[in-house]
The first five atom37 places (N, CA, C, CB, O) and aatype in JSON, in Angstrom:
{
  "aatype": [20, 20, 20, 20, 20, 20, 20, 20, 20, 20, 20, 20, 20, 20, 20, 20, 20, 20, 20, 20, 20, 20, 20, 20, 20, 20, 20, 20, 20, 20, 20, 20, 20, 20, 20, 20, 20, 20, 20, 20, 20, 20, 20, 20, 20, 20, 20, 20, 20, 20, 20],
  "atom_mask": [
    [1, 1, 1, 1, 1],
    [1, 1, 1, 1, 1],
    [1, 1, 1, 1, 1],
    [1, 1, 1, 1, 1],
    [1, 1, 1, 1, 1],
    [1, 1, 1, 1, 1],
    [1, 1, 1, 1, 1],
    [1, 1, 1, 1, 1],
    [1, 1, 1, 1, 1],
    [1, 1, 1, 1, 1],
    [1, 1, 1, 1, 1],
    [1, 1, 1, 1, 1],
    [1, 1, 1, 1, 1],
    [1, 1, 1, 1, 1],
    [1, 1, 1, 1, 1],
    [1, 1, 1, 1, 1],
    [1, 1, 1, 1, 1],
    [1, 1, 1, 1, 1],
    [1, 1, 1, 1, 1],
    [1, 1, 1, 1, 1],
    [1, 1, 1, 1, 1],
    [1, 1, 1, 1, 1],
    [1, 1, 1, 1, 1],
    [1, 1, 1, 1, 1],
    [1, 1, 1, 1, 1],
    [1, 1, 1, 1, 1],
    [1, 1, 1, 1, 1],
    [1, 1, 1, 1, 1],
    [1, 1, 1, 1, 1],
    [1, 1, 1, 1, 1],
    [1, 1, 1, 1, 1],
    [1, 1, 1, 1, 1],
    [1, 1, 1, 1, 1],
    [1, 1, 1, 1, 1],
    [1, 1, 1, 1, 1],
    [1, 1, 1, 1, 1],
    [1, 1, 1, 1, 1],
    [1, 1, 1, 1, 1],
    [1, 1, 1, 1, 1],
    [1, 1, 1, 1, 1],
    [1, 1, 1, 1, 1],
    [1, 1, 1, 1, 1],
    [1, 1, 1, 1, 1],
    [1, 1, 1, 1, 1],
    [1, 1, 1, 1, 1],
    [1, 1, 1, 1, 1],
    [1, 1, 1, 1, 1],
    [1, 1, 1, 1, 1],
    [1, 1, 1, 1, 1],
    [1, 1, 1, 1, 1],
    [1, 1, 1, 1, 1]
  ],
  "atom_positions": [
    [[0.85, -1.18, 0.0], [0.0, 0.0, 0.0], [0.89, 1.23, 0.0], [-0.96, 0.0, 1.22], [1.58, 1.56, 0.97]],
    [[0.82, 1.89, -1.16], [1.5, 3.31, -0.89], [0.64, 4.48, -0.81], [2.47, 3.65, -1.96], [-0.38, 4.93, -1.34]],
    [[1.7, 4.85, 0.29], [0.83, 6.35, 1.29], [1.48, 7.28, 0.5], [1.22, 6.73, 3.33], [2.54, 6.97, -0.04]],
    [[0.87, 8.66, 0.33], [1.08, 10.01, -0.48], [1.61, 11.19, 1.03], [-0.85, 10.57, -1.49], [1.42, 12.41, 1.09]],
    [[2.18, 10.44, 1.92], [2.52, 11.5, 3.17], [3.98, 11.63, 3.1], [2.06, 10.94, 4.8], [4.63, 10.59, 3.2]],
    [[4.64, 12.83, 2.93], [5.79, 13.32, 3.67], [6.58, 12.91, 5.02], [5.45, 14.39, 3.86], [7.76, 12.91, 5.35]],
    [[4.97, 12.45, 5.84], [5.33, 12.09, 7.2], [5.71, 10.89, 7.81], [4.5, 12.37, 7.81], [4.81, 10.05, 7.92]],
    [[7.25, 10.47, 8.4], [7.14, 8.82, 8.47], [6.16, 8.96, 9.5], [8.6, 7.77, 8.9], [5.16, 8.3, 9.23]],
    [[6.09, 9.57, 10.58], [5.46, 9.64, 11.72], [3.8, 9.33, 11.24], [5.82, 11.13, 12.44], [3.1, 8.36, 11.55]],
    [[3.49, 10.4, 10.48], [1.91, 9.9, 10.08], [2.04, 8.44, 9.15], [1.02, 11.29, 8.96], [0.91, 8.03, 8.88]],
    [[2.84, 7.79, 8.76], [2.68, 6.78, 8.1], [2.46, 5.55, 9.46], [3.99, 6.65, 7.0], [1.5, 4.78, 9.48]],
    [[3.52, 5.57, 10.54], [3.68, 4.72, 11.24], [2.09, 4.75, 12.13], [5.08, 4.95, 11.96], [1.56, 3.7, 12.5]],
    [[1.41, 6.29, 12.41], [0.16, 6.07, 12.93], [-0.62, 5.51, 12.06], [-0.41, 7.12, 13.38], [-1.51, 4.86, 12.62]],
    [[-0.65, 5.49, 10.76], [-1.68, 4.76, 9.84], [-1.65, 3.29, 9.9], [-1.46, 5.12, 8.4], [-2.56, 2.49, 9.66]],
    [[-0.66, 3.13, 10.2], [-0.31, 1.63, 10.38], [-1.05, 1.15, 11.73], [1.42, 1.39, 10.5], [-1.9, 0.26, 11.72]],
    [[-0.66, 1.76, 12.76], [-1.68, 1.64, 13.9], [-2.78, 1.85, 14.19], [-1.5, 2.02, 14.58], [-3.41, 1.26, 15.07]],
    [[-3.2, 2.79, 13.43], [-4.71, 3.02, 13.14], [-5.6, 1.9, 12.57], [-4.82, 4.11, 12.18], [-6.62, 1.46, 13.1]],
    [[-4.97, 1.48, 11.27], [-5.46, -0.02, 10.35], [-5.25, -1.27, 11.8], [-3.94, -0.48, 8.51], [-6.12, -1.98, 12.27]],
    [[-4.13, -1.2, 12.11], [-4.29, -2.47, 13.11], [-4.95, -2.47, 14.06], [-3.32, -2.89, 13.67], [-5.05, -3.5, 14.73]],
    [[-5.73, -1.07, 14.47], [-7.04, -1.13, 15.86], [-8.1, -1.49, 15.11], [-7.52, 0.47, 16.81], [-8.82, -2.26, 15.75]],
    [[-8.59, -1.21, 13.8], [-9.66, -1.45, 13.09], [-9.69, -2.78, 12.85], [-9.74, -0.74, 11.99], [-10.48, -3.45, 13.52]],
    [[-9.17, -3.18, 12.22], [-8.63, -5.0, 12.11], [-8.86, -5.62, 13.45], [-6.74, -5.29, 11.75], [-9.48, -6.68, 13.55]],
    [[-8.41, -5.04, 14.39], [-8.33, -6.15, 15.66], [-9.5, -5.87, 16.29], [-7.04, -6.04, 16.79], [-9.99, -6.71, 17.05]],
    [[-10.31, -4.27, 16.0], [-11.61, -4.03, 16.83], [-10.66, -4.02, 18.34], [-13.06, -5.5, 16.63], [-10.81, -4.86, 19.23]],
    [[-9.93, -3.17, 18.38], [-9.41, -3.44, 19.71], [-8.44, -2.14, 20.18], [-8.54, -4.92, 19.67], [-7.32, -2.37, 19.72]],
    [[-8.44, -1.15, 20.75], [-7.79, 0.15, 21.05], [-6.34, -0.22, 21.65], [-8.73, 1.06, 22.12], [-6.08, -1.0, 22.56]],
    [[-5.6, 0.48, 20.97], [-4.0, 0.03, 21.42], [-3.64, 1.15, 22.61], [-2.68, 0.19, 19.89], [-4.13, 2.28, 22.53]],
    [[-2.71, 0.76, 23.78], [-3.14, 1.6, 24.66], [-1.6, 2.42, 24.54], [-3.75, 0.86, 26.19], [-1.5, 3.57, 24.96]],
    [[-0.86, 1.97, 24.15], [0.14, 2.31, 23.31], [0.45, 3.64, 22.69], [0.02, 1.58, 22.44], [1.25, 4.49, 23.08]],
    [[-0.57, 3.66, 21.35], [-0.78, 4.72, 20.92], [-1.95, 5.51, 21.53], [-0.84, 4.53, 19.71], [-2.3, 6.55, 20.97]],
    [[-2.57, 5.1, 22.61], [-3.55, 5.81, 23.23], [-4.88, 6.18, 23.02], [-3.16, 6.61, 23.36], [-5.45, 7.25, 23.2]],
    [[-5.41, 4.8, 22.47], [-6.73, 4.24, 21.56], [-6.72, 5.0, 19.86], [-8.45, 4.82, 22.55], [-5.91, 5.7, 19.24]],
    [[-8.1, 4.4, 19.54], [-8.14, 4.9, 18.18], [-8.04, 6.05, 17.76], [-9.01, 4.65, 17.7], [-7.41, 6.33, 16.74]],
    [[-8.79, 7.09, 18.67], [-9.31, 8.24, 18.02], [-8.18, 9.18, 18.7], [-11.03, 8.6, 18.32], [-8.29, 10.35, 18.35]],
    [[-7.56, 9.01, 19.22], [-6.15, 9.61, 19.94], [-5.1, 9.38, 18.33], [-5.46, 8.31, 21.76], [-4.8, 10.31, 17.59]],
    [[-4.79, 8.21, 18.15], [-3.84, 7.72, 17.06], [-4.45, 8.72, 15.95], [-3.93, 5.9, 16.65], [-3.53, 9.47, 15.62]],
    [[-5.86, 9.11, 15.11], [-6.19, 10.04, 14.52], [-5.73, 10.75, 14.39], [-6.79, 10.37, 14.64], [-4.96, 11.0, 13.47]],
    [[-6.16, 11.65, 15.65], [-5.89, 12.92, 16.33], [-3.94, 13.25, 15.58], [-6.1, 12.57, 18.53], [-3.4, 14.11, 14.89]],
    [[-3.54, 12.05, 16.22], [-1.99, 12.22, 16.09], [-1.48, 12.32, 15.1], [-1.29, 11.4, 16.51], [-0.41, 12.92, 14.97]],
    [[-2.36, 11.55, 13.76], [-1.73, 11.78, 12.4], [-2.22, 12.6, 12.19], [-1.72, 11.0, 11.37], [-1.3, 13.12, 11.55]],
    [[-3.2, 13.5, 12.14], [-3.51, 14.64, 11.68], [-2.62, 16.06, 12.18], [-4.88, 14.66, 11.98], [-2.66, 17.22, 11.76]],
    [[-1.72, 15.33, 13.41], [-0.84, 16.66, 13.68], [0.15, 16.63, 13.25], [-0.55, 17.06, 14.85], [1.0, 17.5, 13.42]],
    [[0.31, 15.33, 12.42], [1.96, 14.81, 11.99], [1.75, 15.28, 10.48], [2.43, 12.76, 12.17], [2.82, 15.16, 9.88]],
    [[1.26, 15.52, 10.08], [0.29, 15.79, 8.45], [-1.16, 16.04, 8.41], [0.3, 14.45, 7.46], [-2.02, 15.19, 8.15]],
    [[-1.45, 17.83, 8.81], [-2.62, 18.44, 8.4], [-3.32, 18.0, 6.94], [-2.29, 19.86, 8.42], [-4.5, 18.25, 6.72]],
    [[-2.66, 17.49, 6.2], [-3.34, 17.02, 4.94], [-4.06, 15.31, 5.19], [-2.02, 17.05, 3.61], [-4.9, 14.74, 4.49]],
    [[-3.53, 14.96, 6.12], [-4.26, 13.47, 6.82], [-5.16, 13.55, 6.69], [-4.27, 13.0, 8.11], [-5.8, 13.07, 5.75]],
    [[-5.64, 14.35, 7.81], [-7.58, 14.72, 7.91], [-8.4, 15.24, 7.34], [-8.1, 15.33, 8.69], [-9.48, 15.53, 7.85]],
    [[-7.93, 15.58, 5.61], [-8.64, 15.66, 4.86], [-9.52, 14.49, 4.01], [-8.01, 16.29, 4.36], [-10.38, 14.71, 3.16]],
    [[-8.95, 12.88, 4.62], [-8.84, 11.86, 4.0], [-9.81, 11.11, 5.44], [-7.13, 11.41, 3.48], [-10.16, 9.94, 5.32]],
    [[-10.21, 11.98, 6.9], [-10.85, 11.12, 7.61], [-11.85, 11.82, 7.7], [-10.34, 10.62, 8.72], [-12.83, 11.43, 8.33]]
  ]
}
């Protein structure tokens, strides 16, 4: 899958993001789902044009 981000940081949350959805299960890690969001959208304002 290729990502169109600048950001490794927002790439590595996308990755964690897909694996809470898949598992149905909040990583406490990255600090549940909608936290991990939150986070790529600060790592790449152009993220959250795509959520």
């Amino acid at each position: 899958l290729e990502l169109s981000t600048p950001s490794n940081e927002c790439a590595k949350l996308f990755d964690g993001a897909l694996r809470q959805i898949v598992s149905w299960s909040d990583c406490e890690v990255l600090g549940g789902f909608i936290k991990t969001l939150e986070d790529m959208k600060a790592a790449d304002p152009k993220a959250g044009q795509f959520l």
